[in-house]
C-alpha positions as a printed NumPy array, in Angstrom:
array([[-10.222, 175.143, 255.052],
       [-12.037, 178.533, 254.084],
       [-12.853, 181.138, 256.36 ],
       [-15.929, 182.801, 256.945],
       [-15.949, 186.623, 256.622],
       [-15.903, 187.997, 259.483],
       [-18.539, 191.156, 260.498],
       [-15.592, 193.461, 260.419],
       [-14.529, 191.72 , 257.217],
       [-17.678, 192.683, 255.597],
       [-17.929, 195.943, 257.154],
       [-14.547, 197.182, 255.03 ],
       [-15.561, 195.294, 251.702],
       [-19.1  , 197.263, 251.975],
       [-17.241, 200.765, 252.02 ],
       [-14.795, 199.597, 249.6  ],
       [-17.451, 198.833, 247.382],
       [-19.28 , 202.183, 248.07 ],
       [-15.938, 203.684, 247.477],
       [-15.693, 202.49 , 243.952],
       [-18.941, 203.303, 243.289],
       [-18.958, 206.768, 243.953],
       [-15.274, 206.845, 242.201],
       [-17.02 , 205.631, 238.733],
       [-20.013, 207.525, 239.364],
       [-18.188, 210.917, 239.611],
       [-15.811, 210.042, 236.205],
       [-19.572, 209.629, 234.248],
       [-20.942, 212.687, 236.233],
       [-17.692, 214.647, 234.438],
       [-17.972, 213.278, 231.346],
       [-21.535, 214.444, 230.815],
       [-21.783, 218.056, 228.867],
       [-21.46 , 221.119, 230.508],
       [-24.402, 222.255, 233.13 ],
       [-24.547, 225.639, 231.086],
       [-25.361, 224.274, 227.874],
       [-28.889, 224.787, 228.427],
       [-30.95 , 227.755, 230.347],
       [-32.754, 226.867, 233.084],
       [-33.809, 230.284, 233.735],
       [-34.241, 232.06 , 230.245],
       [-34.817, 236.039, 231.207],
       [-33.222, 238.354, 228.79 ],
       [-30.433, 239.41 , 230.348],
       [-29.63 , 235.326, 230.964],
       [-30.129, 234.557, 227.228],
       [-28.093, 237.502, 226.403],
       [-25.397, 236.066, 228.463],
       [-25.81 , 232.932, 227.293],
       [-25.255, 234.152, 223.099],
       [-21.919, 236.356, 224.03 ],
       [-20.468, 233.047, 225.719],
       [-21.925, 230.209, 222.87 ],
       [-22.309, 232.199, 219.276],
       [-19.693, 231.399, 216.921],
       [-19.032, 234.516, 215.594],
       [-18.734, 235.772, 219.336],
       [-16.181, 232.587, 219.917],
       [-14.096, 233.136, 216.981],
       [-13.252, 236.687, 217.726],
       [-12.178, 235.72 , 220.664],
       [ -9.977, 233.09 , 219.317],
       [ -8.56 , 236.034, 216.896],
       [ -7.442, 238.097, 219.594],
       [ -5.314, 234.744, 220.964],
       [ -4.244, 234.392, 217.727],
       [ -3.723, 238.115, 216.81 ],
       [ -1.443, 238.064, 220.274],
       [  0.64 , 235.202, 219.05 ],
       [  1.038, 236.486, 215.708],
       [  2.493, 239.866, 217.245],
       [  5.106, 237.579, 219.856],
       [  6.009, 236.194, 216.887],
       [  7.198, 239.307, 214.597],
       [  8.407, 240.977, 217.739],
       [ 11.05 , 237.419, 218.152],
       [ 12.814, 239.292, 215.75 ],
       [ 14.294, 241.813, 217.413],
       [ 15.943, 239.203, 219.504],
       [ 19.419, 237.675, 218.469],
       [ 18.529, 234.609, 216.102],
       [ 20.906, 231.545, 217.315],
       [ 21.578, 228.895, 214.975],
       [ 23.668, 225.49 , 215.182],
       [ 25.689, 223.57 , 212.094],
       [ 27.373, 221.004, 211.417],
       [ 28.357, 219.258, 208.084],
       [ 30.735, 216.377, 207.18 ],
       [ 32.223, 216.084, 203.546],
       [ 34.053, 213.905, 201.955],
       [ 36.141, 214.771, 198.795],
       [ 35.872, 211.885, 196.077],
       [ 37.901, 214.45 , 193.798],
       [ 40.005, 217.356, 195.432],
       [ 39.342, 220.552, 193.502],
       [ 42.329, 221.214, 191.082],
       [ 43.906, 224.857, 191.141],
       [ 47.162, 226.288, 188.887],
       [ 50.176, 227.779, 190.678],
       [ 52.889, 229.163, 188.477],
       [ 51.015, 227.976, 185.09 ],
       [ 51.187, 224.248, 186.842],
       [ 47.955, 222.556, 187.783],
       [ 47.914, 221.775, 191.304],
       [ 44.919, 219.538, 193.833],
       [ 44.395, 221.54 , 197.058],
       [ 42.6  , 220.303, 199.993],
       [ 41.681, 217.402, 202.02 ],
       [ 39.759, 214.281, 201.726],
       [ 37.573, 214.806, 204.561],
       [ 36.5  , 217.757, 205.756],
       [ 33.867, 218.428, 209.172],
       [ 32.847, 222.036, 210.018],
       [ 30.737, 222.17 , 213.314],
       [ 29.534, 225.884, 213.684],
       [ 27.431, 228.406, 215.967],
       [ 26.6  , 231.544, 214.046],
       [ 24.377, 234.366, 215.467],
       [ 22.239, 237.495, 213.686],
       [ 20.79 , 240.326, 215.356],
       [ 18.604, 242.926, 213.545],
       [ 19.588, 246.596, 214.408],
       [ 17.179, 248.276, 212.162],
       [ 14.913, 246.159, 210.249],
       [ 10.998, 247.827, 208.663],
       [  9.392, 244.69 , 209.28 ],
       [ 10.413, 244.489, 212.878],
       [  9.432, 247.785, 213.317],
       [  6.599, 247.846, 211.553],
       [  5.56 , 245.065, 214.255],
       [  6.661, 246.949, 217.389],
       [  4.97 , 250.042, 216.231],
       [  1.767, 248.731, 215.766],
       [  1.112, 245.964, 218.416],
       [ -0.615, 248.064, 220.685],
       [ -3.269, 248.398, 218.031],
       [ -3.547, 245.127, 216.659],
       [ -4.364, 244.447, 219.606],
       [ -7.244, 246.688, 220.579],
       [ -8.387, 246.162, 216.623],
       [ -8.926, 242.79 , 217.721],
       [-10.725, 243.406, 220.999],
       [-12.761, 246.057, 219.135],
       [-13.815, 243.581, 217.01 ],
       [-14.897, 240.933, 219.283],
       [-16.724, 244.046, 221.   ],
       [-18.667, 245.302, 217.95 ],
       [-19.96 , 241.05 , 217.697],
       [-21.326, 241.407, 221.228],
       [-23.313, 244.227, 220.967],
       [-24.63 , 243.013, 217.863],
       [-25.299, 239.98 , 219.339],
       [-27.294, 241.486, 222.045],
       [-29.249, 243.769, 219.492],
       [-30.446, 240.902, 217.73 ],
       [-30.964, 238.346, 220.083],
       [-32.949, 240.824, 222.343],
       [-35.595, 241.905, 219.006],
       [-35.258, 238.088, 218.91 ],
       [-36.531, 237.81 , 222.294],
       [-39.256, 240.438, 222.24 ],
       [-40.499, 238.779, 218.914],
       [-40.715, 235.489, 220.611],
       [-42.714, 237.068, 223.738],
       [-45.36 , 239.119, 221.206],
       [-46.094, 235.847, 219.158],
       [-46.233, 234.094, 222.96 ],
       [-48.876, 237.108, 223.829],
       [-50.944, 236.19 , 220.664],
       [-51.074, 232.829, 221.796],
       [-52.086, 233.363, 225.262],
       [-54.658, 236.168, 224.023],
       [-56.231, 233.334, 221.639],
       [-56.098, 230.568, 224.049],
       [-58.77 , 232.625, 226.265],
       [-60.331, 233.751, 223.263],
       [-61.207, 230.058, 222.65 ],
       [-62.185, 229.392, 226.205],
       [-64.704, 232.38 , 225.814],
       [-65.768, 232.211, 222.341],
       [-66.644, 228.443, 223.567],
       [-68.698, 229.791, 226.278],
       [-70.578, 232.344, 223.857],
       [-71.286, 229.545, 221.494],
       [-72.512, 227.583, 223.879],
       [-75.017, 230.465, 225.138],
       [-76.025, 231.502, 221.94 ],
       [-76.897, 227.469, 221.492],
       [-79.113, 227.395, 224.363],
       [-80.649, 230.391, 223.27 ],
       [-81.535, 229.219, 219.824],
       [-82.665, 226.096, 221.617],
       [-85.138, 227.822, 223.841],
       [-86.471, 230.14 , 220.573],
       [-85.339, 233.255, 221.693],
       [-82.874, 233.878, 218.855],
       [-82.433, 232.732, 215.325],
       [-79.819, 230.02 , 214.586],
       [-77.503, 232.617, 212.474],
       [-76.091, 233.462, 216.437],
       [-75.109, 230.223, 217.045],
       [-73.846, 229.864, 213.391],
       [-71.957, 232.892, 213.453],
       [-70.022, 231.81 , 216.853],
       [-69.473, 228.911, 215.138],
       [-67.572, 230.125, 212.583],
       [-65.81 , 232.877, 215.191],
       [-64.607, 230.045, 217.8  ],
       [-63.138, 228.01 , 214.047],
       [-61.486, 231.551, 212.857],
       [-59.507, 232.132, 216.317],
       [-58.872, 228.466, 216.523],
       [-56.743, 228.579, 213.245],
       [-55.52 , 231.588, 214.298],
       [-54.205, 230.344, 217.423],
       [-52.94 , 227.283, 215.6  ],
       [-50.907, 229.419, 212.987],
       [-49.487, 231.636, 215.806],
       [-48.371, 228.363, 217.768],
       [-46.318, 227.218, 214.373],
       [-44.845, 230.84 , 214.382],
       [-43.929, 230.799, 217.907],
       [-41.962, 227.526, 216.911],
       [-39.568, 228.872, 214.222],
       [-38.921, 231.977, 216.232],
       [-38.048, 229.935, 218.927],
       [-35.806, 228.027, 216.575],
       [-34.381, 231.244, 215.27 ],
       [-33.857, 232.489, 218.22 ],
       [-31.551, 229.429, 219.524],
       [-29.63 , 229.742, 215.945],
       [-28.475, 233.117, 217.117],
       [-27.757, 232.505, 220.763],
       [-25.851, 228.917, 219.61 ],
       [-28.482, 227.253, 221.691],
       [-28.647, 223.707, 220.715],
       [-30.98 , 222.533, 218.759],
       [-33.289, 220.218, 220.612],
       [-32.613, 221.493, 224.   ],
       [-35.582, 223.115, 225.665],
       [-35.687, 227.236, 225.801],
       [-38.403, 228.238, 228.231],
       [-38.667, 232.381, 228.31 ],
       [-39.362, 233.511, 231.469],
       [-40.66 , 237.543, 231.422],
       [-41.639, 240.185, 233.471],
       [-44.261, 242.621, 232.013],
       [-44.655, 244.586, 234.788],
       [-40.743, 244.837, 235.176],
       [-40.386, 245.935, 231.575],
       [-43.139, 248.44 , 231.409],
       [-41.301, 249.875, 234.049],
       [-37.986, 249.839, 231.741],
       [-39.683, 251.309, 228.66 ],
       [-38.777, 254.925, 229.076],
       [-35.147, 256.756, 228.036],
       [-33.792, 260.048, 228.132],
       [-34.453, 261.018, 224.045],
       [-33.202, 264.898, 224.919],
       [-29.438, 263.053, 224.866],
       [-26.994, 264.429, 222.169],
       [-25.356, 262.063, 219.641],
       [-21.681, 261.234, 220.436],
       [-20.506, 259.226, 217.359],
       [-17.021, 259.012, 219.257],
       [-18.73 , 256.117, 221.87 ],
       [-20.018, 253.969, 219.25 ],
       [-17.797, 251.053, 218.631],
       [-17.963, 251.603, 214.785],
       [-15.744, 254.721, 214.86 ],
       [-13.442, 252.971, 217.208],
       [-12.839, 250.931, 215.313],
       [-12.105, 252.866, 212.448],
       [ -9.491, 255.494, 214.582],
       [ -7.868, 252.284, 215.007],
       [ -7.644, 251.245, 211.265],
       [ -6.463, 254.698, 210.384],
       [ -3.359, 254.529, 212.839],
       [ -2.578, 251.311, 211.257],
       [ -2.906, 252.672, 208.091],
       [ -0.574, 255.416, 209.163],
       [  2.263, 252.817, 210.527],
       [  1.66 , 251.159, 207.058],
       [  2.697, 254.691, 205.367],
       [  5.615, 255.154, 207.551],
       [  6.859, 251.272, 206.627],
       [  6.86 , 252.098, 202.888],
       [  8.54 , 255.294, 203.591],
       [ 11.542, 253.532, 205.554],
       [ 11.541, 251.37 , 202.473],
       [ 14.397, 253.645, 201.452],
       [ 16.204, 253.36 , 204.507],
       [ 19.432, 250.518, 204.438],
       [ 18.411, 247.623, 206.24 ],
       [ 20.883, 246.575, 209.04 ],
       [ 22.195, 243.788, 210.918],
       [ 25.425, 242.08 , 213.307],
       [ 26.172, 238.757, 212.861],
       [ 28.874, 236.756, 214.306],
       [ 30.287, 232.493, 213.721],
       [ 32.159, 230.602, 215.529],
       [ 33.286, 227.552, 213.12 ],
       [ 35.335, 224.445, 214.512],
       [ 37.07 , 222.884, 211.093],
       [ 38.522, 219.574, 210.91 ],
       [ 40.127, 218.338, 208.12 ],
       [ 42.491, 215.318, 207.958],
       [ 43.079, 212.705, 204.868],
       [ 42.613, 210.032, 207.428],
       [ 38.994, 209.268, 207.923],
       [ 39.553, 207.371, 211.876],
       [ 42.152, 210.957, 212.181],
       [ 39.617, 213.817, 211.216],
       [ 38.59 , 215.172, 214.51 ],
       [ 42.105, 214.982, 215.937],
       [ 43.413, 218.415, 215.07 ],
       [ 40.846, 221.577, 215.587],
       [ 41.314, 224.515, 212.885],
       [ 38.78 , 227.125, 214.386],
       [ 37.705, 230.353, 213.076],
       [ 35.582, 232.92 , 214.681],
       [ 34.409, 235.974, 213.3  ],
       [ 31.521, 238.851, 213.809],
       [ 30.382, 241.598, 211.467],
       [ 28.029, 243.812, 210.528],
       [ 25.693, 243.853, 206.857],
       [ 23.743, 246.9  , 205.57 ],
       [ 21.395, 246.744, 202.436],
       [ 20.58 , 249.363, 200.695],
       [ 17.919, 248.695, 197.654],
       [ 19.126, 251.467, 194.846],
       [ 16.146, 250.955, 191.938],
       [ 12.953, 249.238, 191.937],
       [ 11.619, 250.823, 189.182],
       [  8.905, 253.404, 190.956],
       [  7.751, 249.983, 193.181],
       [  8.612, 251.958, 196.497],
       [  7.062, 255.572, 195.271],
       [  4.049, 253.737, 193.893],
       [  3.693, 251.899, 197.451],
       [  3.651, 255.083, 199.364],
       [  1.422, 256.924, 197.163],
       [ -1.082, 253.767, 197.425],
       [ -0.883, 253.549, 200.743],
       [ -1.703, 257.544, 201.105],
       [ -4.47 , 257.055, 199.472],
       [ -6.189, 254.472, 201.926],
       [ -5.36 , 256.715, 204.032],
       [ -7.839, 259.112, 203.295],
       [-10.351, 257.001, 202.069],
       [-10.317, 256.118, 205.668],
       [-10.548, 259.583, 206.819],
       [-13.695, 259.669, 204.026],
       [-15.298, 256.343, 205.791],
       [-15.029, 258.374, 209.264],
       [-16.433, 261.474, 207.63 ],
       [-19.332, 258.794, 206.114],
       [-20.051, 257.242, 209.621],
       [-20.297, 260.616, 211.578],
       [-23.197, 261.589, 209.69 ],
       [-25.056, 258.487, 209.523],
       [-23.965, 258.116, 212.967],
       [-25.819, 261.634, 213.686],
       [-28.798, 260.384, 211.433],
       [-29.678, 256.962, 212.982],
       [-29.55 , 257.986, 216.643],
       [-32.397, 261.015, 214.872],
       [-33.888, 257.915, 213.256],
       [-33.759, 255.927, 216.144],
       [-35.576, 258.373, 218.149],
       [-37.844, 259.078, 216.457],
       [-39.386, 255.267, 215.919],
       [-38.671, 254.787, 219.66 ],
       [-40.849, 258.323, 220.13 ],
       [-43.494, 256.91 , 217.614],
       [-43.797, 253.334, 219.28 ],
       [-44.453, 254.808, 222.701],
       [-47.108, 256.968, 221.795],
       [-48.801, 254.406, 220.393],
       [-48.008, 251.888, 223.597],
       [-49.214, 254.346, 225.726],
       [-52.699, 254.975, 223.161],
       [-53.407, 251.284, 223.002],
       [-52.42 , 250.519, 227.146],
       [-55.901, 252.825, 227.574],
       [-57.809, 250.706, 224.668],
       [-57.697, 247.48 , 226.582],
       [-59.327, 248.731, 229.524],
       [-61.52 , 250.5  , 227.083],
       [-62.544, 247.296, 225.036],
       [-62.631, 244.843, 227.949],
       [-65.202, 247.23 , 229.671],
       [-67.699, 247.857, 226.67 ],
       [-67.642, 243.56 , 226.029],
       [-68.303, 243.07 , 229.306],
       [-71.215, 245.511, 229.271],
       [-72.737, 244.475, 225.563],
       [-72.022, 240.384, 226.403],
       [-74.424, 241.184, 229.527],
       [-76.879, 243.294, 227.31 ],
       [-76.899, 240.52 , 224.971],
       [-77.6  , 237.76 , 227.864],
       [-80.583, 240.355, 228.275],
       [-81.721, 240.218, 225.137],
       [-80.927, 243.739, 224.237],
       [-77.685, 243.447, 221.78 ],
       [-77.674, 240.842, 219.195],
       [-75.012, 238.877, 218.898],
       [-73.273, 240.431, 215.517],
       [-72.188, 243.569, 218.426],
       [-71.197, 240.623, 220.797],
       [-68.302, 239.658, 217.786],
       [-67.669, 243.312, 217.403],
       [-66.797, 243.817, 220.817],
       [-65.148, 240.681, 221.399],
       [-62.71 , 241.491, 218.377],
       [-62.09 , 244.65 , 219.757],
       [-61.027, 243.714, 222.88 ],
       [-58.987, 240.49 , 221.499],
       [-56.904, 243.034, 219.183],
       [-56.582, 246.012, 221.632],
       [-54.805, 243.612, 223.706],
       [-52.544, 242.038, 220.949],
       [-51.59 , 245.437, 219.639],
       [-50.743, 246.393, 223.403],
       [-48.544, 243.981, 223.728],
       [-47.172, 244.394, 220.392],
       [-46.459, 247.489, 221.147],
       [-44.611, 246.94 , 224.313],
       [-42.209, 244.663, 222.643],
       [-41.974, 247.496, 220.   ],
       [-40.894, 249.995, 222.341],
       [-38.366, 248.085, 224.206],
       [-37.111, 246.508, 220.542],
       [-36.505, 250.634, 219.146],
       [-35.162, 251.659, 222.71 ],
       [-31.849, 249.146, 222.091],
       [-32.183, 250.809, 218.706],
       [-31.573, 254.196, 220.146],
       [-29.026, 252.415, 223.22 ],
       [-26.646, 251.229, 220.119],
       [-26.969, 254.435, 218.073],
       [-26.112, 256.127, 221.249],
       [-23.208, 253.984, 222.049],
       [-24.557, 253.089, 225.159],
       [-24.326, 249.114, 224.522],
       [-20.75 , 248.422, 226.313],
       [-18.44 , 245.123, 226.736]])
């Protein structure tokens, strides 16, 4: 006869049901994607953070200095005794047939077994030390590198950024131009209606409201594909949703820089990068001039024969032999390949000493550059900051005048350009600024990782 559950019964089935429930639901709650594949917050310095963690060419650097540190424990195994294990088992179908005393003679055994350990161990090898002398800076060539990405990185996907928040401005500026060219339209309708004005006022904010419409709609297509550019160089998915939060206020305040600094080419990651590459090229000198030097080695075996006519009888009787030694090569003639090495080798040598000549004075000559765009954009930031209170004041005043009956509507458009323009141009110009100050930052060196 079947029981009924009893309430403690169903008590303990309940949680065990909960149980597995939250079990399953935490194994699909890990295998969903990453929370930080998409911003939720998308300041600058967050989407900056964001592209030196998720761009490719960030990611594979990175995965070159892993490899690059592999690569070096590799070569550097060398210097390490190199163990090796044997063993062979031969059988003789035909002994090999020698002459004593002008008589031919077979020598040997049927079956023969030769187990063996043998062991090498490089005292003075070029490629081995070739590898110890340079690890240090393979190493730091391949941080350097993955440093150099990240500030370029952060160039472009900041100008990326600023681009994106201009175009944003436009739209912004445009969506209240239509709100208040709408207005006007509707004013100068009335007005035409009630005979004080001619219908070319009405016409002509007619065709104003339609101009900054299509303007607006243009800039809103823009915005897009910067957007979209934007992710591409951040490796921001596609079709995940990018929402740019800004501060003006914040970066007006972060406009200004010191432009009385002094260049310092020795900061910049660039000639880093190339001290590095010219004390690699000098360990690669040094390697073809040990070329001429003997190359040197120990080895030692240890070899168990057997040997025995009798197949089931081979491994009866042991005949070891053990023995250790030491090998030196010396190449004599390679036909001028080792002088012709060493002279080619000399002369990357100073063509790298000519590339760090080459980047000191462009070095000197973009952070002048640099300046002096950065100098030139805030001028005309600070002009065009004054022009917007400046425009918005005299539409104000003629839109009333023309409510009044004083202006006509032709200096209504005027104005209302004016002021629609000072204010794009401001903002243009902010972005401007703060684009040419990381201009003059990475000239400067002053973009670290």
């Amino acid at each position: 006869m079947m029981s009924l559950p009893t309430p403690t019964n169903l008590r303990l089935t309940a949680k065990t049901i909960v149980f597995f429930i939250l079990i399953a639901l935490r194994s699909h709650a890990q295998e969903q994607p990453a929370g930080d594949s998409l911003l939720q917050n998308a300041t600058l310095e967050n989407v900056v953070q964001y592209a030196i963690k998720h761009q490719p060419l960030v990611q594979q650097s990175r995965i070159d200095e892993i490899t690059t540190n592999y690569q070096i424990k590799s070569k550097l195994a060398d210097w390490y005794p190199q163990v090796t294990a044997a063993y062979s088992l031969q059988r003789n179908i035909q002994l090999p047939t020698t002459i004593f005393a002008g008589n031919p003679a077979r020598i040997g055994v049927t079956n023969v077994s030769a187990p063996q350990i043998y062991a090498t161990q490089n005292l003075f090898n070029r490629d081995v030390l070739l590898a110890s002398r340079t690890a240090r800076d393979i190493r730091i060539n391949a941080r350097e590198i993955t440093t150099s990405r990240k500030i370029d990185v952060t160039v472009s996907v900041t100008k990326a950024f600023y681009d994106v928040l201009a175009t944003s401005q436009q739209i912004k500026v445009g969506q209240g131009d239509v709100q208040r060219l709408k207005q006007s339209l509707k004013t100068a309708t009335d007005q035409y209606n009630a005979g004080i004005v001619d219908k070319t006022d009405y016409k002509r904010a007619t065709i104003t409201l339609r101009n900054t419409q299509a303007m607006l709609k243009s800039n809103q297509e823009i915005l897009e594909s910067k957007i979209q550019y934007l992710k591409s160089i951040m490796g921001y998915p596609v079709n995940g949703e990018l929402s740019i939060v800004y501060d003006t206020l914040q970066m007006e305040n972060e406009i200004l820089i010191d432009t009385t600094q002094e260049a310092d080419y020795t900061k910049r990651i660039e000639y880093q990068l190339y001290e590095t590459q010219r004390r690699l090229q000098e360990a690669n000198v040094k390697y073809n001039k040990w070329s001429f030097l003997p190359t040197v080695s120990a080895f030692g075996y240890w070899i168990s024969n057997y040997q025995n006519n009798d197949f089931e009888k081979l491994y009866n009787t042991r005949y070891p032999n053990t023995y250790i030694g030491a090998q030196v090569t010396l190449p004599i003639f390679q036909g001028g390949k080792r002088i012709a090495n060493i002279k080619q080798q000399n002369w990357v040598l100073k063509r790298i000493d000519w590339d760090i000549t080459n980047f000191k004075n462009t070095a000197n000559a973009q952070v002048t550059q640099t300046l002096a765009v950065y100098k030139a954009n805030l001028i005309t930031y600070q002009t065009l900051k004054e022009n917007v209170d400046l425009a918005k004041e005299v539409y104000d005043v003629i839109s009333l005048q023309y409510r009044s009956g004083v202006k006509t509507y032709l200096e209504v458009i005027t104005a209302e350009t004016d002021y629609r323009n000072a204010r794009i141009n401001y903002f243009n110009s902010l972005y401007a600024v703060l684009a040419s100050k990381i201009d003059v930052q990475k000239a400067l060196g002053q973009i670290v990782y």
